[in-house]
N, CA, C and O atoms as CSV, one atom per row, in Angstrom:
chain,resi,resn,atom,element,x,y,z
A,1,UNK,N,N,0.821,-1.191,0.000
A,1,UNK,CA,C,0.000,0.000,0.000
A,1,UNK,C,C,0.869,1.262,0.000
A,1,UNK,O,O,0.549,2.209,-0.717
A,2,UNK,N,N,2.104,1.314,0.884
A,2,UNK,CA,C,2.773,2.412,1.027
A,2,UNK,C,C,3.543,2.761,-0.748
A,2,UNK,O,O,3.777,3.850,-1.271
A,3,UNK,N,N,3.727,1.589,-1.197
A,3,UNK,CA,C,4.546,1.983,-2.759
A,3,UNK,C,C,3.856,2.484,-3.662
A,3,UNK,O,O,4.327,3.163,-4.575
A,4,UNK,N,N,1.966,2.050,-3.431
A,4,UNK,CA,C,1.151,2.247,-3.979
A,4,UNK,C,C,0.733,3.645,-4.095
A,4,UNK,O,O,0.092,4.051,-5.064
A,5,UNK,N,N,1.144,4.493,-2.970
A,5,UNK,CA,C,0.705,6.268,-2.812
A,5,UNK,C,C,1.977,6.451,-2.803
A,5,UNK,O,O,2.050,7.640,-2.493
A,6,UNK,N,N,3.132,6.041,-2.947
A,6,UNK,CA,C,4.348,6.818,-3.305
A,6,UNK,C,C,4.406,6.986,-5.027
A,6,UNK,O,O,4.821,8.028,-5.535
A,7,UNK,N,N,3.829,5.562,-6.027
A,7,UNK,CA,C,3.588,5.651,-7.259
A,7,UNK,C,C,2.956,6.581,-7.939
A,7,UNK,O,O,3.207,7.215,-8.964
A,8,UNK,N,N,1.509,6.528,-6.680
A,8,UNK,CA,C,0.723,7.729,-7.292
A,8,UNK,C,C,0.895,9.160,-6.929
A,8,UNK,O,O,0.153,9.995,-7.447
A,9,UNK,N,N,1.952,9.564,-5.950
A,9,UNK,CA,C,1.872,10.855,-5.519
A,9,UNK,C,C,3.231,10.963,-6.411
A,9,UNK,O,O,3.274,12.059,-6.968
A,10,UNK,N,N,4.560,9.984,-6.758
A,10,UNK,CA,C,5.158,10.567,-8.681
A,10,UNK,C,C,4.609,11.042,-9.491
A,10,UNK,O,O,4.862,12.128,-10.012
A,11,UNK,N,N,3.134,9.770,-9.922
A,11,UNK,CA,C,2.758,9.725,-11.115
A,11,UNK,C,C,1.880,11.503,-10.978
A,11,UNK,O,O,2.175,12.416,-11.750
A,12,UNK,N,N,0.995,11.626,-10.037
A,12,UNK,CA,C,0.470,13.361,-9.943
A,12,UNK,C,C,1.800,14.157,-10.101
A,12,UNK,O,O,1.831,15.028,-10.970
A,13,UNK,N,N,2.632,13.986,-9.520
A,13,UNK,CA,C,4.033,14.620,-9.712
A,13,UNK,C,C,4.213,15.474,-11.297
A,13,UNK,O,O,4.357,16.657,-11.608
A,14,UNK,N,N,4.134,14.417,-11.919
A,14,UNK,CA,C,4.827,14.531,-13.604
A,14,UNK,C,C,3.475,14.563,-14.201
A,14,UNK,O,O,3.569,15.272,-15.203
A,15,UNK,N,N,2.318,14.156,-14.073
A,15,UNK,CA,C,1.488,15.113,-14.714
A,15,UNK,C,C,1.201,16.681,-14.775
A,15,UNK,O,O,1.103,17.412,-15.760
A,16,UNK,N,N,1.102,16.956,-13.478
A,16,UNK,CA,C,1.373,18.522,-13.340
A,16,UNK,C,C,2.543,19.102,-13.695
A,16,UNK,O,O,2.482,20.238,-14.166
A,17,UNK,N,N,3.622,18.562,-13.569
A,17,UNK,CA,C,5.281,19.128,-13.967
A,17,UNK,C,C,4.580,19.226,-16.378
A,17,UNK,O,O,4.415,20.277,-16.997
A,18,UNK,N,N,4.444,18.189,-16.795
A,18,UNK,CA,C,4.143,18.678,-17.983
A,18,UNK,C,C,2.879,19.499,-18.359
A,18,UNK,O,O,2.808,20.277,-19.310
A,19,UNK,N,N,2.043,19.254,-17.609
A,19,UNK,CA,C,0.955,19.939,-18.075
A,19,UNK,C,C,1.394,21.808,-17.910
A,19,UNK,O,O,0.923,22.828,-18.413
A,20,UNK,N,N,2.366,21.566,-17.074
A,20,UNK,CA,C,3.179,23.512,-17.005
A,20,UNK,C,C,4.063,23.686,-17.825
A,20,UNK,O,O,4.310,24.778,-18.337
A,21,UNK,N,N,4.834,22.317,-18.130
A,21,UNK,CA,C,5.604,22.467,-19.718
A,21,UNK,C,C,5.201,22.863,-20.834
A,21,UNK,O,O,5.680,23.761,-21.527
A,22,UNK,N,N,4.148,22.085,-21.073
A,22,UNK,CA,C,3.611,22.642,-22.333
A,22,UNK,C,C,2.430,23.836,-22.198
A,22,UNK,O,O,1.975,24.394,-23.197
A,23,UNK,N,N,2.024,24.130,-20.916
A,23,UNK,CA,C,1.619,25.935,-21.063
A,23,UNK,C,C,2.633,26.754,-21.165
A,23,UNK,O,O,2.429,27.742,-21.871
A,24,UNK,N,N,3.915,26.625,-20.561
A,24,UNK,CA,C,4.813,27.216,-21.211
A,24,UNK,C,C,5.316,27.425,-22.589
A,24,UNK,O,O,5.476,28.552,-23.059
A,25,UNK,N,N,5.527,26.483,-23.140
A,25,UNK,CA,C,5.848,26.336,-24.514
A,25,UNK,C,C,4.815,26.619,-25.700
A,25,UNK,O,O,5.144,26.633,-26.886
A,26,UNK,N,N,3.640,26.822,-25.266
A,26,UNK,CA,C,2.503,27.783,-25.810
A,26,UNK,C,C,2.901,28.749,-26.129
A,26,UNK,O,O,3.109,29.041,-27.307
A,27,UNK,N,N,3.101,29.467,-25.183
A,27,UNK,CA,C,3.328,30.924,-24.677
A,27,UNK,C,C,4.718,31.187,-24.939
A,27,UNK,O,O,4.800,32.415,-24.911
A,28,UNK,N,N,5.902,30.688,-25.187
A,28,UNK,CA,C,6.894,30.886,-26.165
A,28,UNK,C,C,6.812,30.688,-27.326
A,28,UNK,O,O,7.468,31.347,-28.133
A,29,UNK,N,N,5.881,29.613,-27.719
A,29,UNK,CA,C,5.619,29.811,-29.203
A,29,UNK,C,C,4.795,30.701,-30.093
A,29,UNK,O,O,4.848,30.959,-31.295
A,30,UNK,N,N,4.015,31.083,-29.106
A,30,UNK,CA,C,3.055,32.232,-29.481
A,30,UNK,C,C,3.848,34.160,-29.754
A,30,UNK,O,O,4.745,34.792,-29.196
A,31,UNK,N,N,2.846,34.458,-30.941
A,31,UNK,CA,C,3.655,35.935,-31.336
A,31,UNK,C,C,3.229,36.696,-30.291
A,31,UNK,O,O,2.330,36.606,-29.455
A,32,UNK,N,N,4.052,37.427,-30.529
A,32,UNK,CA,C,3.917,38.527,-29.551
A,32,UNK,C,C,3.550,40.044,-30.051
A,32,UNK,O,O,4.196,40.734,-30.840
A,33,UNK,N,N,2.442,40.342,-29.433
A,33,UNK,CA,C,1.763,41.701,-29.316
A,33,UNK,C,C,2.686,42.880,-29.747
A,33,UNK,O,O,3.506,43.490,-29.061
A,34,UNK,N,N,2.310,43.066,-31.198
A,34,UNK,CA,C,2.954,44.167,-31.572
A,34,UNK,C,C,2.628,45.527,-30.825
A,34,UNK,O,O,1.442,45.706,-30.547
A,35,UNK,N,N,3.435,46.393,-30.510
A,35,UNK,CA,C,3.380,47.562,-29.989
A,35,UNK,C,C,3.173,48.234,-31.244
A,35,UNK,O,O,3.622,48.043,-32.374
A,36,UNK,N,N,2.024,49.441,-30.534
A,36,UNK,CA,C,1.474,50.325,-31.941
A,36,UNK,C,C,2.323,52.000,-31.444
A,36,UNK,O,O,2.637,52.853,-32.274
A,37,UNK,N,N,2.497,52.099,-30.290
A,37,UNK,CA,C,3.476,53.571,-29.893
A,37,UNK,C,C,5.031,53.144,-29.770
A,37,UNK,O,O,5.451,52.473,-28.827
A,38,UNK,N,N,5.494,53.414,-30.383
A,38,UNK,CA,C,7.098,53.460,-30.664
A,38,UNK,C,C,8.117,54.781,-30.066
A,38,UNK,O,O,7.572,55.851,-30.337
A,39,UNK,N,N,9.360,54.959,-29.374
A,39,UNK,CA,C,9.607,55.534,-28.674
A,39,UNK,C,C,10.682,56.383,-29.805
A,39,UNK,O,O,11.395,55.627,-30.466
A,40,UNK,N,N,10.807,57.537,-30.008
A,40,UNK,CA,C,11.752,57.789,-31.045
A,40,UNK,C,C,12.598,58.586,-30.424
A,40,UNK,O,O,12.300,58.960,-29.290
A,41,UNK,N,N,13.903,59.043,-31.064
A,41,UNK,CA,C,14.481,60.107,-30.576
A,41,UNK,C,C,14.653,61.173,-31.395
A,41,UNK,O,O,14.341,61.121,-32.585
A,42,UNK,N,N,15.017,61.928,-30.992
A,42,UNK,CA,C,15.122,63.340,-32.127
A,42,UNK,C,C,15.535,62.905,-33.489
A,42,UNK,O,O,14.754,63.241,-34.379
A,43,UNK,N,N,16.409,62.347,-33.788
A,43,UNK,CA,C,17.039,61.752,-35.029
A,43,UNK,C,C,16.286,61.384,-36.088
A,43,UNK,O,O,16.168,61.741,-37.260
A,44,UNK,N,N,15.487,60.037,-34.890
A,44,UNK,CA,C,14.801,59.677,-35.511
A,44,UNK,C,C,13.471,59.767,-35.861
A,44,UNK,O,O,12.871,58.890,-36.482
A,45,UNK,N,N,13.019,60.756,-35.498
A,45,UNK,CA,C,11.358,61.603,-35.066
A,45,UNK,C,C,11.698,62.269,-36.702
A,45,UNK,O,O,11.177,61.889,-37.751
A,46,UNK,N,N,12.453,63.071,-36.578
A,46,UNK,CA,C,13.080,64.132,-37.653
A,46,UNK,C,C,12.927,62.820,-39.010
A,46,UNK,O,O,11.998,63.064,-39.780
A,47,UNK,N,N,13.442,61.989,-39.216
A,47,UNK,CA,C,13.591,61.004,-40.068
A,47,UNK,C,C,12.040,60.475,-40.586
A,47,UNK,O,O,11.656,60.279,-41.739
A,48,UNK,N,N,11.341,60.330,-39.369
A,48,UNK,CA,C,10.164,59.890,-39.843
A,48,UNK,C,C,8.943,60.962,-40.254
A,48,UNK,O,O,7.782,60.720,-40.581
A,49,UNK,N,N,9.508,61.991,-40.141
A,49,UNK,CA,C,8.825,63.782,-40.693
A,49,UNK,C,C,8.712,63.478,-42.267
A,49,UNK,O,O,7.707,63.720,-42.936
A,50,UNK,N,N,9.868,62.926,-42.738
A,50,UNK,CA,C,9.445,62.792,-44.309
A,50,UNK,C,C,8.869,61.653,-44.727
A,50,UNK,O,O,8.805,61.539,-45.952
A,51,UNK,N,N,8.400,60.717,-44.038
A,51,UNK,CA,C,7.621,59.309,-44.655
A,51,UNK,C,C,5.978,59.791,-45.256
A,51,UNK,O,O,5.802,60.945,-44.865
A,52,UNK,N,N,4.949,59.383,-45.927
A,52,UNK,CA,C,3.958,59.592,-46.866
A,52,UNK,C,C,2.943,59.085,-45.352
A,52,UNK,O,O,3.014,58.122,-44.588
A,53,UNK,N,N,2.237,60.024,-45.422
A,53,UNK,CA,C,0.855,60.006,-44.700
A,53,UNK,C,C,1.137,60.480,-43.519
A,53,UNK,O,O,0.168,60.474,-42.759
A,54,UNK,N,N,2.591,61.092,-42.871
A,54,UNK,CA,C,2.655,61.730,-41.731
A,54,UNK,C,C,2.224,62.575,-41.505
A,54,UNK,O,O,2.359,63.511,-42.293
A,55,UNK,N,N,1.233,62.799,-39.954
A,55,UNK,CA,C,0.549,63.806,-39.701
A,55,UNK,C,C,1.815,64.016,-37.863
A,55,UNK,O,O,2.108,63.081,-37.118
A,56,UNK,N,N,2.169,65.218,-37.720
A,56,UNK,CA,C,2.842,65.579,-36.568
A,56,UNK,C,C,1.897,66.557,-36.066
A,56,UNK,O,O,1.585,67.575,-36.683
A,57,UNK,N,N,1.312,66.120,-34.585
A,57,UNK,CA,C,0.508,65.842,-33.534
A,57,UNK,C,C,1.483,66.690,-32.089
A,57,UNK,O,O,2.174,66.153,-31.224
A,58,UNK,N,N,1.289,67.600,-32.225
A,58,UNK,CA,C,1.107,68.435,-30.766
A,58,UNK,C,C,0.222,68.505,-30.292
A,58,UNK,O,O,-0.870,68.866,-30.731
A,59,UNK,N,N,0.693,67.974,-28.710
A,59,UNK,CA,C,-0.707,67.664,-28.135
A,59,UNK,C,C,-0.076,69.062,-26.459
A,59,UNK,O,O,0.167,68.731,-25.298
A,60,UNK,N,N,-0.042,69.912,-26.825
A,60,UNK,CA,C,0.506,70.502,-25.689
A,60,UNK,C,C,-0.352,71.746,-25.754
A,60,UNK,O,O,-0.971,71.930,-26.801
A,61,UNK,N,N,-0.494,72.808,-24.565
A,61,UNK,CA,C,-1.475,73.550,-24.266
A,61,UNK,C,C,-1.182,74.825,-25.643
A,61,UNK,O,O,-0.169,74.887,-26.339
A,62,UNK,N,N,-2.347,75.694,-25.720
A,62,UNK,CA,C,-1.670,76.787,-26.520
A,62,UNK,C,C,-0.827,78.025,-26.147
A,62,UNK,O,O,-0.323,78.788,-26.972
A,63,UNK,N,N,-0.709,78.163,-24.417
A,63,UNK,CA,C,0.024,78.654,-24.430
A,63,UNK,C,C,1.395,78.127,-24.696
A,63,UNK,O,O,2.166,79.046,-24.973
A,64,UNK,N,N,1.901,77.049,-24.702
A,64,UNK,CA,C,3.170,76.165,-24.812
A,64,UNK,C,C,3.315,76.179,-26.578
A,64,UNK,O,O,4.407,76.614,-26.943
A,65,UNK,N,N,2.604,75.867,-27.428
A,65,UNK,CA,C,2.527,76.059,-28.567
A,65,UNK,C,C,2.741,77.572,-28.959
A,65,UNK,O,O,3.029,77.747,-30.144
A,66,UNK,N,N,2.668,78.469,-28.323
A,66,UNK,CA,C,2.630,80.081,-28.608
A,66,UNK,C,C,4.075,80.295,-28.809
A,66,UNK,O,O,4.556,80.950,-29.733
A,67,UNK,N,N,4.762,79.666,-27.833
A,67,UNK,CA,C,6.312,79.985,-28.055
A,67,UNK,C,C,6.858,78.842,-29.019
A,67,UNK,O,O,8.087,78.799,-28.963
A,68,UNK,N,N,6.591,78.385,-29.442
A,68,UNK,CA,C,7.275,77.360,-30.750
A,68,UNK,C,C,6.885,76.383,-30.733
A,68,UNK,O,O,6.642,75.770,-29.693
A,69,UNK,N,N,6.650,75.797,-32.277
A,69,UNK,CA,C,6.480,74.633,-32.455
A,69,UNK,C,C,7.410,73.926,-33.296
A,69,UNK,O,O,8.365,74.610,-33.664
A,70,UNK,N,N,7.364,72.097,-33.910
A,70,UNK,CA,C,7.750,71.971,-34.927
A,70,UNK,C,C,6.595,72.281,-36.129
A,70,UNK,O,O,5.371,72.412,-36.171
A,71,UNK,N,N,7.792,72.319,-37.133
A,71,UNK,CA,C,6.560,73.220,-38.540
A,71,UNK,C,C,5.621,72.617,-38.719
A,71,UNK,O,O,5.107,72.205,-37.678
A,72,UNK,N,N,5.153,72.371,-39.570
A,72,UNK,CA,C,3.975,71.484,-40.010
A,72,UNK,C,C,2.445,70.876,-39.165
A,72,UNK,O,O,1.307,70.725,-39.609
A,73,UNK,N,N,3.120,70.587,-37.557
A,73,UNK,CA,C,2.232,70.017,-36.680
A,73,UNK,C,C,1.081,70.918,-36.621
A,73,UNK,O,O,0.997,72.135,-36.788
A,74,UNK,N,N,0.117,69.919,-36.311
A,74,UNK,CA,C,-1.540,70.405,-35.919
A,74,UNK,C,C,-1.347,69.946,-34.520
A,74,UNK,O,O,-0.871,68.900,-34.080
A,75,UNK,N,N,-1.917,71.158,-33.842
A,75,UNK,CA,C,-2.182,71.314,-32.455
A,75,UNK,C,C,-3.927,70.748,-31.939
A,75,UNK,O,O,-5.081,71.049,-32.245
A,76,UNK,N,N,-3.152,69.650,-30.876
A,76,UNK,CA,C,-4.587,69.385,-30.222
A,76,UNK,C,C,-4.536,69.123,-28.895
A,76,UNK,O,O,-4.741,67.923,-28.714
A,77,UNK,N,N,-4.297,69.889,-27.594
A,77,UNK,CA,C,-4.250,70.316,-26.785
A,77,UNK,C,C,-4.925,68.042,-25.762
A,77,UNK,O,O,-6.025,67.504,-25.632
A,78,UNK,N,N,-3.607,67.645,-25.412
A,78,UNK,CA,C,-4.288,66.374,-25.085
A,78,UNK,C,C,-5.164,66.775,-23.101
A,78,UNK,O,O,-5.961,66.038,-22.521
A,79,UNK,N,N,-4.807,67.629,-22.777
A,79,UNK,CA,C,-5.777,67.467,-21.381
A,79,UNK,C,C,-7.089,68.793,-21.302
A,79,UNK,O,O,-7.633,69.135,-20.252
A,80,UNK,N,N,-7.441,69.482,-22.920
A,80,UNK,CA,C,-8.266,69.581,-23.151
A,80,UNK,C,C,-9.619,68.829,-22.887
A,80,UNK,O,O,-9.599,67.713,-23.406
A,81,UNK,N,N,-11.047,69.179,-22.084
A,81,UNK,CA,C,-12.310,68.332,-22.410
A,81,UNK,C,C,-12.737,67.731,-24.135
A,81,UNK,O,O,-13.244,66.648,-24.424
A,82,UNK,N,N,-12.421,68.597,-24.855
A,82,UNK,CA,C,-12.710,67.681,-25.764
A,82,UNK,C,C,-11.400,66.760,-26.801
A,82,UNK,O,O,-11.547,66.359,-27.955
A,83,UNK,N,N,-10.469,66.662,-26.136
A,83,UNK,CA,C,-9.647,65.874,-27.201
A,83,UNK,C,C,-10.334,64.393,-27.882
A,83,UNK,O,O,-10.339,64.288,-29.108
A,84,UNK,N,N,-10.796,63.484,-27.187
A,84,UNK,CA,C,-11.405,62.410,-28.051
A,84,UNK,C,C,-12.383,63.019,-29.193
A,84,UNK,O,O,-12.716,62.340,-30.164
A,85,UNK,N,N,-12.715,64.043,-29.043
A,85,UNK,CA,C,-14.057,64.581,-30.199
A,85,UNK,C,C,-12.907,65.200,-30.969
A,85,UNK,O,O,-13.151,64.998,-32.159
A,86,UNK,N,N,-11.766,65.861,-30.841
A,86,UNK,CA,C,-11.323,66.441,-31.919
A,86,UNK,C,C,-10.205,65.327,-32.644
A,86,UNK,O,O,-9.565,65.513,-33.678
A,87,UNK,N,N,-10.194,64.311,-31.896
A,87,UNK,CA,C,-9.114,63.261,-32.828
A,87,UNK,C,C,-10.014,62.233,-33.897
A,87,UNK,O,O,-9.707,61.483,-34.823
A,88,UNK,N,N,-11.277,62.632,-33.236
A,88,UNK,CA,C,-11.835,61.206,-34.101
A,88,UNK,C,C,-12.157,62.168,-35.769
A,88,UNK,O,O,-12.973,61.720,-36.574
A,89,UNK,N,N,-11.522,63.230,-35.992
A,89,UNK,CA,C,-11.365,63.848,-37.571
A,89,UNK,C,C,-10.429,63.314,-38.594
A,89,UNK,O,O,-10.295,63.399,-39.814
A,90,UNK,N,N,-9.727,62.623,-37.413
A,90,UNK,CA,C,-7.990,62.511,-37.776
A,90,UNK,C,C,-8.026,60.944,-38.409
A,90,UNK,O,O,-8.315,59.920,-37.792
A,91,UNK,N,N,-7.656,61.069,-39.792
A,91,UNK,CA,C,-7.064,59.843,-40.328
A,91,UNK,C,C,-6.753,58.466,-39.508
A,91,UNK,O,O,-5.589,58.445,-39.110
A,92,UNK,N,N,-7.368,57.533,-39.226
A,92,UNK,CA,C,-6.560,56.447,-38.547
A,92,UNK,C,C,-5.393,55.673,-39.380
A,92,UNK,O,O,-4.546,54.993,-38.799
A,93,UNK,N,N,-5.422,55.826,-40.690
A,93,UNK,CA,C,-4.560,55.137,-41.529
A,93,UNK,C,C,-3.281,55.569,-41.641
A,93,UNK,O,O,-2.315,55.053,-42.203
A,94,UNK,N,N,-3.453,57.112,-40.723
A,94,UNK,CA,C,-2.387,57.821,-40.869
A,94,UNK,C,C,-1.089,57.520,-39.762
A,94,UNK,O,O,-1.381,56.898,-38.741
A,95,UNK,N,N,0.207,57.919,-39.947
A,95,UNK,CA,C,1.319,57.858,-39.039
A,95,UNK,C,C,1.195,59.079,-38.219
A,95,UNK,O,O,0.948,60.164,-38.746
A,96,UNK,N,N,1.339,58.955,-37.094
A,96,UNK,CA,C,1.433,59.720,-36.133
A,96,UNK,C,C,2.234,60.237,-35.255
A,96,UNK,O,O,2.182,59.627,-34.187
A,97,UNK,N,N,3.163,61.365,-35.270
A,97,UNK,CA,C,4.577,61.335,-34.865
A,97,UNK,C,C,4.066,62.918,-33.921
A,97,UNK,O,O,4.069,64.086,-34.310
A,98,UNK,N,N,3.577,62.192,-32.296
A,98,UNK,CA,C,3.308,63.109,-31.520
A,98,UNK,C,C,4.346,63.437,-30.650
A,98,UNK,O,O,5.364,62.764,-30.484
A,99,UNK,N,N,4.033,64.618,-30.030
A,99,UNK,CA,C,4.892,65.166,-29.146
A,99,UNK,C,C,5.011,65.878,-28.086
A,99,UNK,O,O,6.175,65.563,-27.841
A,100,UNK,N,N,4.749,66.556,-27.298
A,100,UNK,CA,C,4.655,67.519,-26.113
A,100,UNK,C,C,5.569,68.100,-25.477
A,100,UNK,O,O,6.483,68.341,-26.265
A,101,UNK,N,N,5.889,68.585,-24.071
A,101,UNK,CA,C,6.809,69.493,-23.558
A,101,UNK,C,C,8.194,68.748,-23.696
A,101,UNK,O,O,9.258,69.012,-24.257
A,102,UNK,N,N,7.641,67.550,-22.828
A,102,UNK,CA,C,8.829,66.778,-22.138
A,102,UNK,C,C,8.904,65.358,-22.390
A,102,UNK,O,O,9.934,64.748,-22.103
A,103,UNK,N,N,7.716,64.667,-22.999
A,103,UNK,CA,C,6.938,63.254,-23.424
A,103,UNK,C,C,6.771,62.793,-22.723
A,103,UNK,O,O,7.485,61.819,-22.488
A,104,UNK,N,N,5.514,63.193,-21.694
A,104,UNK,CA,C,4.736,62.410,-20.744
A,104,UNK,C,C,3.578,62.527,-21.028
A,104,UNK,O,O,2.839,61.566,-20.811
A,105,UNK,N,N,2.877,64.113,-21.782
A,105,UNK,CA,C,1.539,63.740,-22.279
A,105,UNK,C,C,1.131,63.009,-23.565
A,105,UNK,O,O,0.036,62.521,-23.846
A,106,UNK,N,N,2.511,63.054,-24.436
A,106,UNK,CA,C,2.217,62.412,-25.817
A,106,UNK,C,C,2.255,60.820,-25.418
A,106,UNK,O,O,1.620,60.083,-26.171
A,107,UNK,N,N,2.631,60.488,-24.806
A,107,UNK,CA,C,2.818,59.287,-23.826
A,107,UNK,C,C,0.890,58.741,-23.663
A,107,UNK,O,O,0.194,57.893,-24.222
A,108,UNK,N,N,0.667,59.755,-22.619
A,108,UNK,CA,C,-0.877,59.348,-22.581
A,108,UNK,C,C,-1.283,60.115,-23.731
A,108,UNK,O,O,-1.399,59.176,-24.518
A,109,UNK,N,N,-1.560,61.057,-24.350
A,109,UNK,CA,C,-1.768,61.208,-25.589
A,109,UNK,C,C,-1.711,59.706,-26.923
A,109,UNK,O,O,-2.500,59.600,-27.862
A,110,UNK,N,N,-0.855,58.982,-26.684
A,110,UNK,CA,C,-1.080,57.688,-28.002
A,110,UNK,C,C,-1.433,56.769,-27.084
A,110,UNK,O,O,-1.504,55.620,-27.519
A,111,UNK,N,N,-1.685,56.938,-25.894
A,111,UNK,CA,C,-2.580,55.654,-25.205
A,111,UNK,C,C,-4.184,56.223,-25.602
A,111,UNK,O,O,-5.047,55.407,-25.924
A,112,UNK,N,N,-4.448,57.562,-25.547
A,112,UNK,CA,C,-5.880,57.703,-25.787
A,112,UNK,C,C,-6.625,57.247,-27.573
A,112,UNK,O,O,-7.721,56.979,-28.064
A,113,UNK,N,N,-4.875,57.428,-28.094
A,113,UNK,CA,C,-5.451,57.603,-29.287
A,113,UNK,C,C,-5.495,55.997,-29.981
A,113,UNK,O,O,-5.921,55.624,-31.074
A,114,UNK,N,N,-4.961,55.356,-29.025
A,114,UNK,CA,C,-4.815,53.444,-29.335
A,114,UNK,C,C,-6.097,53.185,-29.252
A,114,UNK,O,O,-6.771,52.647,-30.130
A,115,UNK,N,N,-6.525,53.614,-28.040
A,115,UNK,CA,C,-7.908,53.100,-27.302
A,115,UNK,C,C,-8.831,53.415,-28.706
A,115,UNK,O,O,-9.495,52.548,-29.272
A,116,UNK,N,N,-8.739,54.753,-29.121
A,116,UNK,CA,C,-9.860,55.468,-30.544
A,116,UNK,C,C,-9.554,54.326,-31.628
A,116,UNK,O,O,-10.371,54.122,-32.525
A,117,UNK,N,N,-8.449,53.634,-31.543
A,117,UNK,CA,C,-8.802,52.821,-33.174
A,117,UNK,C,C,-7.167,53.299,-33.834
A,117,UNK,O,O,-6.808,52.971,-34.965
A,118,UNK,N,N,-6.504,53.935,-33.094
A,118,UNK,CA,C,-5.268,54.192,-34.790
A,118,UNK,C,C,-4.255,53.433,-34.153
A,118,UNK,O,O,-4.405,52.875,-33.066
A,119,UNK,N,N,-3.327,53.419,-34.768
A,119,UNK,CA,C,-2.364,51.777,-34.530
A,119,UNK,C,C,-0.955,52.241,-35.138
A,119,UNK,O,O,-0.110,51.347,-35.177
A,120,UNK,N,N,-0.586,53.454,-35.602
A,120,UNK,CA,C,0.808,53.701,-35.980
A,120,UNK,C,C,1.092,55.181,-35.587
A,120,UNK,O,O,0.752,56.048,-36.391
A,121,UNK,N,N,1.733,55.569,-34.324
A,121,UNK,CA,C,2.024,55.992,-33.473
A,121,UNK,C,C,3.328,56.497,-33.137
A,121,UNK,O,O,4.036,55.490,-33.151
A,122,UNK,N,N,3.976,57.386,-32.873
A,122,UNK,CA,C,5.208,57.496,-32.380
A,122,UNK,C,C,5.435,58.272,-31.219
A,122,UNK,O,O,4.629,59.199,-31.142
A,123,UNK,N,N,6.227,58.222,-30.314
A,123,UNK,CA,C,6.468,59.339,-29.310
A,123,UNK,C,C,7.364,60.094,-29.404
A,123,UNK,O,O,8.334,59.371,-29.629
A,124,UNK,N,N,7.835,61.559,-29.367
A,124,UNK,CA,C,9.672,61.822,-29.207
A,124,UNK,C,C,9.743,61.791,-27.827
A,124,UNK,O,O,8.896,62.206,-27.035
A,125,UNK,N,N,11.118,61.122,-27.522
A,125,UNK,CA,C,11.476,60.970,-26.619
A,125,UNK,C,C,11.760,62.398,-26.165
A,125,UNK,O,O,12.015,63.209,-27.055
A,126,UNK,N,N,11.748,62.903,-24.631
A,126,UNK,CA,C,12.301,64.365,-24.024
A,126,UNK,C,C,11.675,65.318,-25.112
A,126,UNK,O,O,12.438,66.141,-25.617
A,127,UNK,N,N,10.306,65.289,-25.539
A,127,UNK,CA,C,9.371,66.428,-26.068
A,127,UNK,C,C,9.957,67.223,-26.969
A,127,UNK,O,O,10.835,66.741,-27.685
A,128,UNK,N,N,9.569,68.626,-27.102
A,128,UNK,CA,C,9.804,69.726,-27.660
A,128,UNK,C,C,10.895,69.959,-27.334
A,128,UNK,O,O,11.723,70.261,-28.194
A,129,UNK,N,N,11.327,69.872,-25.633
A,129,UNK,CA,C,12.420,70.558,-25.061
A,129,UNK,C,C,13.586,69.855,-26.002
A,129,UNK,O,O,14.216,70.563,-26.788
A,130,UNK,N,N,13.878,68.289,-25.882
A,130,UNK,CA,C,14.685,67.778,-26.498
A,130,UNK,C,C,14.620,67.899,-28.344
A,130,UNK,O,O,15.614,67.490,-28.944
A,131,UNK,N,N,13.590,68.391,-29.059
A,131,UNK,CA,C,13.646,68.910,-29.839
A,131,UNK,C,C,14.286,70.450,-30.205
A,131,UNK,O,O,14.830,70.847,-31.236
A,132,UNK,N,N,13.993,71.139,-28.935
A,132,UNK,CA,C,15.036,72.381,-29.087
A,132,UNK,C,C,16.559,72.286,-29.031
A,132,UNK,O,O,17.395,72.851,-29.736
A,133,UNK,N,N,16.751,71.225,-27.774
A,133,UNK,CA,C,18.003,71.246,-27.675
A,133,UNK,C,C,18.935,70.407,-29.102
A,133,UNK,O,O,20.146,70.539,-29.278
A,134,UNK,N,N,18.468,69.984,-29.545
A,134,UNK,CA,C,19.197,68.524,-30.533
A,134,UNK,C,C,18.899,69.704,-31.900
A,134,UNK,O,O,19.649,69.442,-32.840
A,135,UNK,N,N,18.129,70.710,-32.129
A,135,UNK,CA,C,18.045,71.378,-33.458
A,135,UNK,C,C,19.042,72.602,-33.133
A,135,UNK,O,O,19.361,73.171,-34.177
A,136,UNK,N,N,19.371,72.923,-32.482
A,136,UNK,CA,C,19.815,74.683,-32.323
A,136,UNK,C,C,21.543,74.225,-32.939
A,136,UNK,O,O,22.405,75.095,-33.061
């Protein structure tokens, strides 16, 4: 009797030991969740300014926009009440190369705008500021 519950408390042993093997090996074999916000740096923010369908996305207040921007960007103020009503105008097919002071609101800025439906995204890393400093 005693060999008999030592057999079976192995044999439970190594069923559970594989049955976690191969949930593991699921889950390494499985793809992995593309990220739709990408972290850029000045270099490369600047680089992706000339790709086809880029729209550059300031999302910073207007007084912060009053003292400079980069060229081209459309301003949409992200801790504004209505930012979800003024993004849903905006192309989802489009690339999105947002930005703000310092990149903490463009940060939540392409989390709001994931949630809306668009899926190609960029952040600059260190905002505008690091855009001033890396252009002068």
């Amino acid at each position: 009797m005693k060999n008999l519950s030592l057999l079976l408390g192995v044999f439970i042993i190594l069923i559970s030991s594989c049955g976690t093997s191969a949930q593991d090996e699921e889950k390494s074999s499985s793809p992995e969740v593309q990220k739709v916000i990408i972290d850029l740096d000045v270099a490369e923010f600047k680089n992706k300014m000339s790709g086809k369908d880029v729209v550059i996305l300031d999302v910073r207040t207007p007084a912060e926009t009053a003292k400079g921007k980069i060229a081209g960007a459309i301003e949409i103020d992200v801790r504004s009440a209505d930012f979800k009503e003024k993004i849903k105008v905006l192309d989802q097919e489009k690339t999105y190369l947002v930005y703000c002071r310092s990149g903490k609101r463009s940060v939540a800025a392409c989390n709001i705008l994931e949630k809306e439906g668009f899926w190609k995204m960029y952040n600059l890393l260190g905002g505008f500021n690091a855009w001033k400093t890396t252009s002068k």
